[in-house]
GUBA-252003 format. One record per residue (C-alpha): residue in three letters; x, y, z. Coordinates in steps of 0.2 Angstrom, whole numbers, plus 5000, padded with zeros to 4 digits. Each point is the difference from the previous one (the first is absolute). Layout:
AlaXYZ...
// end
This chain:
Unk466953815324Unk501750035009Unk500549885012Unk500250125014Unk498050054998Unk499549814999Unk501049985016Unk499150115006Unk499149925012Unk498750155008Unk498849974987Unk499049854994Unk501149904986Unk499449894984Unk500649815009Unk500349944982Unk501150164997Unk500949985015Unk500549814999Unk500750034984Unk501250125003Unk500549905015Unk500449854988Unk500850124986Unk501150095014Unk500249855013Unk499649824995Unk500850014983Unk501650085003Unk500449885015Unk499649864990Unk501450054987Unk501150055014Unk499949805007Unk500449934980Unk501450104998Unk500649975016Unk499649804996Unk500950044983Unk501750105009Unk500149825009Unk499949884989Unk501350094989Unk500950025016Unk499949815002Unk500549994980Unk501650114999Unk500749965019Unk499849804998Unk499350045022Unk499049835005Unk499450155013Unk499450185000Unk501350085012Unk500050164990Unk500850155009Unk498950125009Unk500950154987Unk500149894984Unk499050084984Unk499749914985Unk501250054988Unk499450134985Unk500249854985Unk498849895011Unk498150004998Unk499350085012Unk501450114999Unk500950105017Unk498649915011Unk500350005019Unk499949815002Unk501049975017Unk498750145010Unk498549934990Unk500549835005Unk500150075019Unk498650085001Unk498949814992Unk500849935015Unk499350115012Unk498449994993Unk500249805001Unk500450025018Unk498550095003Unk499049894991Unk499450104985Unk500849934988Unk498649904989Unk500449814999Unk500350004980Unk501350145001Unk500949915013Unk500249844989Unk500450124985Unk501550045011Unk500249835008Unk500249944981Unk501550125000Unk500949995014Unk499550105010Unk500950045018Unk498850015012Unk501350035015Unk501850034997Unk500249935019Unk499349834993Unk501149994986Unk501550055009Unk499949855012Unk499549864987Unk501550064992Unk501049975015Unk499249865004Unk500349924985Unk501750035000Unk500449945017Unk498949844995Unk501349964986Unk501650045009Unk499349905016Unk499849854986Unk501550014994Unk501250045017Unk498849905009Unk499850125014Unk499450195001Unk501350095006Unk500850114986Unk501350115005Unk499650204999Unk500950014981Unk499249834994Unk499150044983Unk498849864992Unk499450064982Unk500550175000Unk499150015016Unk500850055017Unk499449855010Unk501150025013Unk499350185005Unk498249944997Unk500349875012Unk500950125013Unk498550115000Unk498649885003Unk501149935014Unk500150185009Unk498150004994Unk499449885008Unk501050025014Unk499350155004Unk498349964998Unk500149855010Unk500850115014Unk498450124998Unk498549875001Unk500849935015Unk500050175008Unk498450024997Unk499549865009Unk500550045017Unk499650115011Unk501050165003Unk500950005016Unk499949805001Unk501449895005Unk500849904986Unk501449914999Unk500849964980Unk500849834999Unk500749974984Unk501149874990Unk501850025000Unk500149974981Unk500450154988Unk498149994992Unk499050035013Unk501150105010Unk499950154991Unk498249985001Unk500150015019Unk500950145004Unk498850114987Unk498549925011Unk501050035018Unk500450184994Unk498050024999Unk499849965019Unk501550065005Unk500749835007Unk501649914996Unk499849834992Unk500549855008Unk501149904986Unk499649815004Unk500849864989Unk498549895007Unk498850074988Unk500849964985Unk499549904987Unk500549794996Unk501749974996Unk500249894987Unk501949975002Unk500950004985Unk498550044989Unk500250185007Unk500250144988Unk499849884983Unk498750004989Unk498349935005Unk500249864988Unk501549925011Unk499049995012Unk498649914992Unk501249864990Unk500649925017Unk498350065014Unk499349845004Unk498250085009Unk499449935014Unk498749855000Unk498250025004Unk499849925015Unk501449955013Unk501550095004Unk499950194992Unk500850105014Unk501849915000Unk499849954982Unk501749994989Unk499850114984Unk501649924994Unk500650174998Unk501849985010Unk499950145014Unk498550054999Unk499050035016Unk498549895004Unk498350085002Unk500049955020Unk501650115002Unk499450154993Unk498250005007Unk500949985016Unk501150124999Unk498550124993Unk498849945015Unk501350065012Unk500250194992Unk497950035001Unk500150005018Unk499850185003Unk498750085013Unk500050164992Unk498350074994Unk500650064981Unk501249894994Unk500650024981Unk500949844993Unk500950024985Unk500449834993Unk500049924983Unk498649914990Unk500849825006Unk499950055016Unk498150065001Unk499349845002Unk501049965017Unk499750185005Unk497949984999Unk500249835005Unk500950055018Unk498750125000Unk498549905002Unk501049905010Unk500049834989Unk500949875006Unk501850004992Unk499949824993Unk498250044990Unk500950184993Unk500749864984Unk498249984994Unk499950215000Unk500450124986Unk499350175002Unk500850104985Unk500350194996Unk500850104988Unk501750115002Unk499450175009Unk498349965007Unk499349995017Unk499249895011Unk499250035015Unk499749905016Unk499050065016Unk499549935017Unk498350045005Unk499950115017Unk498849925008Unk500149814995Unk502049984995Unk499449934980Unk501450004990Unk499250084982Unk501050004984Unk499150164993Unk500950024985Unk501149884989Unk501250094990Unk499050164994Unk500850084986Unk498850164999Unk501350135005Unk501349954987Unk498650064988Unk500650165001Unk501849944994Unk499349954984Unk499050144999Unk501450115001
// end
């Protein structure tokens, strides 16, 4: 019987006759359309020496390869969209697991990055690359440039979207070079000038500035657990005590305005929450609130009983769309 009068569907059909041809003329030919494809990869894998499947969206399997002139870069696009939809079964996705597969070239392009900045930071001891630095072949130096505007950027939004439109705000920012940029993409959001104060700026440590981390560490003599923690000598020479820069940081939270946006540095947090809540400077040595570079924390007064509420400690869910790409 032709195919076009069994598909016929007007009148009554034989079941067995029908699921026949649907496995001759559908379940068969896809399942040699998935070896092949499996087989185009592994010789892919064979003949390039790749750790990882980032085959070309155009690239062909050449003619002396078996399968021969097989469109493996759009059929291993269109198996990642029906793994993003979920209809990819679990043995086919460890088949391409097993072989390298990319599930999202976004993910790969920052572990990349990040293990490149990771090995430069290692050996230069700090993470700040200039533009044309190159680690491996790879352009660290951009890399880094870009997550920095990135971030920035996205930090700037989700602070944005946490105020109301037409509210007052006033942007007080660090005078230092890494969190100044930050502030003037935040300020430009609400329209408002930032207010540069060196207050708000992180310990010095006196001539342990701008060396590596491990100079630092060789002479720090930390402070003891109980006793004197505030006016403590590090035996760093220069180096500011924690009761001058808590001091210094108390006196810049002193604002009455309704929004305020600090931008400061992860040393600095600690003072900053712990002038919020109003804790008495001398017990702010037995604090540590800690945050990552580029997230947000959040404080609030209550209207109606004047709480002070730390909502938030260093959220990080809008840089996941800096990852993400």
């Amino acid at each position: 019987m032709p195919a076009r009068e069994l598909l016929r569907f007007s009148t009554p059909r034989d079941p067995a006759l029908l699921a026949r041809f649907v496995k001759l003329q559908v379940i068969e030919p896809e399942n040699t359309f998935w070896r092949r494809g499996i087989q185009a990869c592994a010789r892919y894998v064979k003949e390039t020496g790749a750790q990882r499947l980032r085959v070309p969206y155009d690239y062909t399997t050449p003619d002396t390869w078996v399968p021969a002139g097989f469109p493996l870069g759009t059929w291993l696009a269109d198996r990642r969209k029906s793994h993003k939809a979920g209809r990819l079964d679990a043995g086919r996705v460890e088949q391409l697991a097993g072989l390298g597969m990319v599930w999202s070239h976004q993910d790969i392009a920052f572990e990349e990055g990040l293990t490149a900045a990771r090995a430069w930071a290692t050996v230069h001891g700090h993470l700040l690359p200039p533009t044309a630095a190159v680690w491996d072949g790879y352009p660290v130096g951009v890399w880094v440039k870009n997550q920095r505007f990135a971030a920035r950027a996205a930090d700037a939004n989700a602070q944005r979207s946490q105020v109301p439109d037409g509210a007052e705000v006033e942007m007080f920012s660090s005078d230092l070079q890494r969190t100044l940029r930050m502030a003037e993409e935040v300020a430009e959001l609400f329209g408002v000038k930032p207010v540069l104060d060196h207050r708000l700026r992180e310990k010095s440590y006196g001539e342990a500035e701008g060396k590596p981390q491990e100079c630092l560490d060789r002479r720090f003599a930390p402070p003891p657990a109980v006793g004197e923690r505030m006016e403590h000598d590090e035996d760093v020479e220069d180096a500011e005590t924690q009761a001058a820069c808590a001091q210094r940081i108390y006196e810049a939270m002193e604002s009455p305005c309704g929004h305020q946006i600090i931008g400061t540095h992860g040393g600095s947090l600690t003072c900053v929450v712990a002038s919020w809540v109003r804790m008495p400077i001398e017990s702010a040595g037995y604090a540590s609130f800690r945050a990552q570079s580029g997230s947000i924390t959040t404080l609030r007064e209550e209207d109606v009983f004047h709480n002070r509420q730390v909502v938030s400690l260093g959220d990080t869910c809008h840089l996941d769309s800096v990852k993400a790409g």
